[in-house]
KELUMNU-717509 format. One record per residue (C-alpha): residue number from 0; residue in three letters; x, y, z. Coordinates in steps of 0.5 Angstrom, whole numbers, always signed. Each point is the difference from the previous one (the first is absolute). Layout:
! residues N
[balum NUM; ALA; [X; Y; Z]]
...
END
This chain:
! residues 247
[balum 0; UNK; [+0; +0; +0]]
[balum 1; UNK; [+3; +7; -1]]
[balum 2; UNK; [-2; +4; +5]]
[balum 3; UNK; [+4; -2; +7]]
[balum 4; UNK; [-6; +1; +4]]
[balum 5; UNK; [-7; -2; +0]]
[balum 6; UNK; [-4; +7; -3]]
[balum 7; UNK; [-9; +0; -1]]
[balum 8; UNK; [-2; +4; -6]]
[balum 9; UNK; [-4; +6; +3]]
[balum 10; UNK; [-2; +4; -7]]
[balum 11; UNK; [+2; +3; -5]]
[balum 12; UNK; [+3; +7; -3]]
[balum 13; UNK; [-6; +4; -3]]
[balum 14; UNK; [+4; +3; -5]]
[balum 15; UNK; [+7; -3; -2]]
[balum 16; UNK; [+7; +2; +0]]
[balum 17; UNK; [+4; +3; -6]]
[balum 18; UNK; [+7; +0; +2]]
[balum 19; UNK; [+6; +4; -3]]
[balum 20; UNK; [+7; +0; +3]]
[balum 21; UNK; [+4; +6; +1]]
[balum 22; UNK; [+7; -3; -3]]
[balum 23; UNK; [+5; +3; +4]]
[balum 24; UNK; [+3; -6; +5]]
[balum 25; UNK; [+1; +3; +6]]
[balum 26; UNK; [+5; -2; +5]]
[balum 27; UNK; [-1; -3; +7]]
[balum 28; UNK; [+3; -2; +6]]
[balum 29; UNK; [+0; -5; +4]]
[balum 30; UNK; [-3; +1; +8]]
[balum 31; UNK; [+5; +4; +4]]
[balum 32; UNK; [+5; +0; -5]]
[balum 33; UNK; [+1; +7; -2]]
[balum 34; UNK; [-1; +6; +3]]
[balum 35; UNK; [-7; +5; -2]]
[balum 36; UNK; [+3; +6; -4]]
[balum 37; UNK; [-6; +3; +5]]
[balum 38; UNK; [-5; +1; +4]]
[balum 39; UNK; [-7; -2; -4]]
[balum 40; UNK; [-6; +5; +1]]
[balum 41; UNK; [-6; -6; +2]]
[balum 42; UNK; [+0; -6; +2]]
[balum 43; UNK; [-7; -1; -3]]
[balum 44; UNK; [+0; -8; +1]]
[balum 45; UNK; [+3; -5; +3]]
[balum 46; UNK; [+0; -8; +0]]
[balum 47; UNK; [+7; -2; -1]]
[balum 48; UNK; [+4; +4; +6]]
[balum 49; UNK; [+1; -6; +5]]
[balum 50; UNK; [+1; -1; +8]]
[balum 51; UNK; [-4; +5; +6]]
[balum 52; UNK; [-6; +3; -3]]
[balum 53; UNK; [+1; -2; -7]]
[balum 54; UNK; [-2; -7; -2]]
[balum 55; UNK; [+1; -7; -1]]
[balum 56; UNK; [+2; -4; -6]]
[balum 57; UNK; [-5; -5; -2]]
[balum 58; UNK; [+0; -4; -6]]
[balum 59; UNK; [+3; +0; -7]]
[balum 60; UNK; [-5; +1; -6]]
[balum 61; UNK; [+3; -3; -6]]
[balum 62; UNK; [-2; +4; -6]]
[balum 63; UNK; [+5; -1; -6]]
[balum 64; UNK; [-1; +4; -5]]
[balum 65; UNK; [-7; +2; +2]]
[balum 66; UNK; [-2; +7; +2]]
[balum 67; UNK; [-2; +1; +6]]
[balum 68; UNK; [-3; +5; +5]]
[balum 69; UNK; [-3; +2; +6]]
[balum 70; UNK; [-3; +6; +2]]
[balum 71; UNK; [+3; +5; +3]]
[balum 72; UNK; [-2; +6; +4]]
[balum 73; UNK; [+4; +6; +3]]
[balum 74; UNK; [+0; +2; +8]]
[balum 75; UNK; [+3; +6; +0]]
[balum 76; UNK; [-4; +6; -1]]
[balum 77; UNK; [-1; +2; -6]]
[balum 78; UNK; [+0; -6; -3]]
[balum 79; UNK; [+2; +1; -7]]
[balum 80; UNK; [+8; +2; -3]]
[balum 81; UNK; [+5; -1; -4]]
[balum 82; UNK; [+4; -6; +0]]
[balum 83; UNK; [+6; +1; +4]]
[balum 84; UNK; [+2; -8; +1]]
[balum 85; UNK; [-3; -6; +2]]
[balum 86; UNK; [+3; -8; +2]]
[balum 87; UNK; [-3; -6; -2]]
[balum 88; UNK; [+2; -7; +0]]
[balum 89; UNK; [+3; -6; -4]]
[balum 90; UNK; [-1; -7; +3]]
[balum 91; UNK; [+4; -7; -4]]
[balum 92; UNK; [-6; -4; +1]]
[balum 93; UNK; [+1; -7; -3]]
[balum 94; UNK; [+7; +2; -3]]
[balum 95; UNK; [+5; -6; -3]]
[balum 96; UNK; [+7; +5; +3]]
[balum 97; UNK; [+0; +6; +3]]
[balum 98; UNK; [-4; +6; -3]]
[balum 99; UNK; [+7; +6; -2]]
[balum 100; UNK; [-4; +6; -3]]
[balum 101; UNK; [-4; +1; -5]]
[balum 102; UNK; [-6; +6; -3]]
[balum 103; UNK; [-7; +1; +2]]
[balum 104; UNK; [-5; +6; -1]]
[balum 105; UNK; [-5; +3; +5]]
[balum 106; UNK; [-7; +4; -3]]
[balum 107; UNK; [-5; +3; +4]]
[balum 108; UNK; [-8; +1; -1]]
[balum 109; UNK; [-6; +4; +2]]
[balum 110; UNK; [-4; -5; +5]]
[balum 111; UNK; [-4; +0; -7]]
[balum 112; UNK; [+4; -3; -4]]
[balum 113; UNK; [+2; +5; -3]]
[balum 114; UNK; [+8; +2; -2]]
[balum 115; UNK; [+3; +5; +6]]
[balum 116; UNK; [+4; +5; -7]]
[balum 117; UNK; [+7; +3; +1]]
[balum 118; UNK; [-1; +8; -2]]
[balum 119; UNK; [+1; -2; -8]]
[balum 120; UNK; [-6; -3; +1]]
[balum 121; UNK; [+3; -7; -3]]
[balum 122; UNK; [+3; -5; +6]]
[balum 123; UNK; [-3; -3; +5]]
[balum 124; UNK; [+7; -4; +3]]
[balum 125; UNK; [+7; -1; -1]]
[balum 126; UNK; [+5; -5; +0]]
[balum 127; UNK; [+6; -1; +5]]
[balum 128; UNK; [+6; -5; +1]]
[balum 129; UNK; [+1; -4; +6]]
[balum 130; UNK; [+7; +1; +4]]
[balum 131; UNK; [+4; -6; +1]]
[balum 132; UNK; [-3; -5; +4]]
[balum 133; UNK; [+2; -8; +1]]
[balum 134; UNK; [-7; -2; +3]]
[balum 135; UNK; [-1; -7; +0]]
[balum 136; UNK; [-7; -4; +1]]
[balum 137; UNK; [-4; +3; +5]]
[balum 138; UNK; [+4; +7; +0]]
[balum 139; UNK; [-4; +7; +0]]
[balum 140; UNK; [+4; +6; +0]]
[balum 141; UNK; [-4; +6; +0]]
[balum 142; UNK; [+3; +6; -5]]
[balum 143; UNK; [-1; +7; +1]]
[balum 144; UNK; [+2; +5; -6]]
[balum 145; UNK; [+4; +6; +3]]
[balum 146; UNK; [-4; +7; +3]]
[balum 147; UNK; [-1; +4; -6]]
[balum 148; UNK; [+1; -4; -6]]
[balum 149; UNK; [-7; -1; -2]]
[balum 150; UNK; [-2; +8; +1]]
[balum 151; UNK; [+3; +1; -8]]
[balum 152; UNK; [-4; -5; -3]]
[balum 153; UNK; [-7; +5; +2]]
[balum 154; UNK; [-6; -6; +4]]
[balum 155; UNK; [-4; +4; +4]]
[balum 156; UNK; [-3; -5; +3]]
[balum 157; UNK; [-8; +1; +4]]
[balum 158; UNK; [-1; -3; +7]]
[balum 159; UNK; [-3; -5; -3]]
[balum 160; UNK; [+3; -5; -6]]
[balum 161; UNK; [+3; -7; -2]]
[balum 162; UNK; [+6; -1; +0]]
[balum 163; UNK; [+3; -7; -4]]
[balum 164; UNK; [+6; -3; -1]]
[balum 165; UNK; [+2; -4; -6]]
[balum 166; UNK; [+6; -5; -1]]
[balum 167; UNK; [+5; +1; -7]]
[balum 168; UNK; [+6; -4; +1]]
[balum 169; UNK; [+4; -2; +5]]
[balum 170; UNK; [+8; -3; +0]]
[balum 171; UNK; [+2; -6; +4]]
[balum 172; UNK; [+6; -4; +3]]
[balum 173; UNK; [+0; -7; -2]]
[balum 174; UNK; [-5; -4; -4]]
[balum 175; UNK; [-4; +6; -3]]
[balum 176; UNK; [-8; +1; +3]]
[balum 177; UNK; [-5; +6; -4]]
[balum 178; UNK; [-4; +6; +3]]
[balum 179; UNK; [-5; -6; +2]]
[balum 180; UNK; [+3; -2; +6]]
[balum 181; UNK; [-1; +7; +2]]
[balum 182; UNK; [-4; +3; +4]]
[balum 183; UNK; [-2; +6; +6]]
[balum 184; UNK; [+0; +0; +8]]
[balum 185; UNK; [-8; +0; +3]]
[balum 186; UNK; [+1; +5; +6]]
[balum 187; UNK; [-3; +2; +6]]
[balum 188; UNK; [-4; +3; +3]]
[balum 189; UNK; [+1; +8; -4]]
[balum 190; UNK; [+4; +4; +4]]
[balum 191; UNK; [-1; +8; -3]]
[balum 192; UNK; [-6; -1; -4]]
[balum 193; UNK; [-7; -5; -1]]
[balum 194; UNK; [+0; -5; -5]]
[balum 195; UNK; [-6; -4; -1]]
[balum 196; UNK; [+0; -9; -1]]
[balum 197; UNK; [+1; +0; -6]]
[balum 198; UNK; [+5; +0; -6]]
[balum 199; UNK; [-1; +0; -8]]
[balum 200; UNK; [+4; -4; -5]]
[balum 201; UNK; [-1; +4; -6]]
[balum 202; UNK; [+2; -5; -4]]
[balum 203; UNK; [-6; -4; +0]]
[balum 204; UNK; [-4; +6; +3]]
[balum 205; UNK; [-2; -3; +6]]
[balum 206; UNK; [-1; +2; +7]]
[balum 207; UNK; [+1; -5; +5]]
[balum 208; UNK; [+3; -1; +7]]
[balum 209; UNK; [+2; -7; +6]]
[balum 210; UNK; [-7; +1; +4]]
[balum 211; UNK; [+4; +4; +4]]
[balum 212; UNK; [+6; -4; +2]]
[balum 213; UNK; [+4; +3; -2]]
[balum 214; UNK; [-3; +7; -1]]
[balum 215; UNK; [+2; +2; -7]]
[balum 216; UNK; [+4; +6; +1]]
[balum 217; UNK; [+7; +0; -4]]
[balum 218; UNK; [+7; +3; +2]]
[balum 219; UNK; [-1; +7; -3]]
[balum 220; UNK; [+2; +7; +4]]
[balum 221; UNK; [+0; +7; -4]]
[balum 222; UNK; [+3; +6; +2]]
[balum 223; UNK; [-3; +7; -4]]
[balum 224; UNK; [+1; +7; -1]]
[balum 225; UNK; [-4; +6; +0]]
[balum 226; UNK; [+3; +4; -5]]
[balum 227; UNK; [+4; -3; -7]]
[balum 228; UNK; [+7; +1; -1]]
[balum 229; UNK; [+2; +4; -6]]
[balum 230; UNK; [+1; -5; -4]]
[balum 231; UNK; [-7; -2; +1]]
[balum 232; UNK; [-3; +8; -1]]
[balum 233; UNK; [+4; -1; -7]]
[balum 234; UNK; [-4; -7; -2]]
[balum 235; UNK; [-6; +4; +3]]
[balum 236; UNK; [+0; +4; -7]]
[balum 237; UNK; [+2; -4; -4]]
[balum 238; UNK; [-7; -5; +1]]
[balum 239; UNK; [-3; +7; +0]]
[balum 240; UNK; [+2; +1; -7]]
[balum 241; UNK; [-2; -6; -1]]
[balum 242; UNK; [-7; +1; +2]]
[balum 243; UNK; [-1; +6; -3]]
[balum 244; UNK; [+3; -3; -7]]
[balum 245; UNK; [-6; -6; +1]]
[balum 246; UNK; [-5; +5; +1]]
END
């Protein structure tokens, strides 16, 4: 069976999810392994920050190359901003040898399904690299991308919205394993922000959950700031250009 934990279809997503992809692989570091170049405004949400106060790993999810999302909402007053960075997680499921980096994306939805836009109007996610990592079995790493890298790429995020990830490629020591022996952490309970049962593969355009054991909340935290970078102002323009010129 694909997925490692047993899940219950719920319902399905009213509208379904067009999904385009920023191609600018952003870098990542692994937890604790780099300082942050600074301090990000918000920490709007929160489900991936371990130990006292924060939560507990649960479960892995094994998704492949399945997009798969869960609803995110913010807790920090006024909920919506820029992205300014965020952490997620990757887990070698089922892998033959140990899981040493590869690439994936990440996308964001309105809760209606529909596409969360950059400013031009035109991407609704972006592409990243793993770090180095030599994780066997079993392992789970948690990735952060580091404080501001994500501003430039102009996502105002609601205070509610999906967020999925999807699995590319992958590299692996030894006998090689696929982007199917991926998968991501289920965590909880959330931290900083609420998240509700349910998660969505978008994929296959269903919404499901594990009866409630585990709740289905993926690994995620997001960091937001109010006020876009320059380099953002300037990408602002350029999608007003572009819709005056549709007009």
């Amino acid at each position: 069976m694909k997925k490692v934990v047993a899940f219950v279809i719920v319902a399905m997503m009213a509208t379904p999810a067009m999904a385009n992809l920023l191609q600018t692989n952003i870098t990542t570091y692994a937890e604790d392994s780099a300082p942050l170049p600074r301090t990000p405004i918000n920490l709007n949400y929160d489900n991936w920050t371990a130990g006292s106060g924060g939560n507990a790993y649960i479960a892995p999810y094994q998704n492949g190359a399945d997009i798969v999302a869960d609803d995110i909402n913010f807790g920090v007053a006024p909920g919506a901003g820029w992205l300014d960075s965020m952490g997620m997680s990757v887990v070698n499921v089922n892998g033959p040898s140990n899981l040493t980096g590869g690439t994936g994306a990440i996308y964001f939805w309105h809760p209606d399904g529909t596409p969360v836009y950059d400013v031009t109007n035109t991407y609704n996610g972006f592409t990243f690299n793993l770090p180095a990592l030599n994780g066997p079995a079993g392992a789970a790493y948690r990735i952060s991308f580091a404080a501001g890298s994500l501003e430039s790429l102009g996502f105002y995020l609601p205070a509610s919205f999906w967020c999925g990830t999807q699995w590319l490629t992958t590299t692996w020591s030894g006998t090689a394993g696929s982007v199917a022996n991926l998968g991501v952490e289920i965590r909880g309970p959330v931290y900083i922000g609420t998240s509700a049962d349910q998660m969505w593969d978008v994929t296959t355009n269903q919404l499901f959950n594990f009866g409630g054991n585990p709740l289905a909340n993926m690994a995620y935290k997001f960091n937001t700031d109010f006020t876009p970078e320059p380099s953002t102002l300037v990408l602002l323009g350029i999608g007003a250009v572009a819709l005056l010129r549709r007009r």
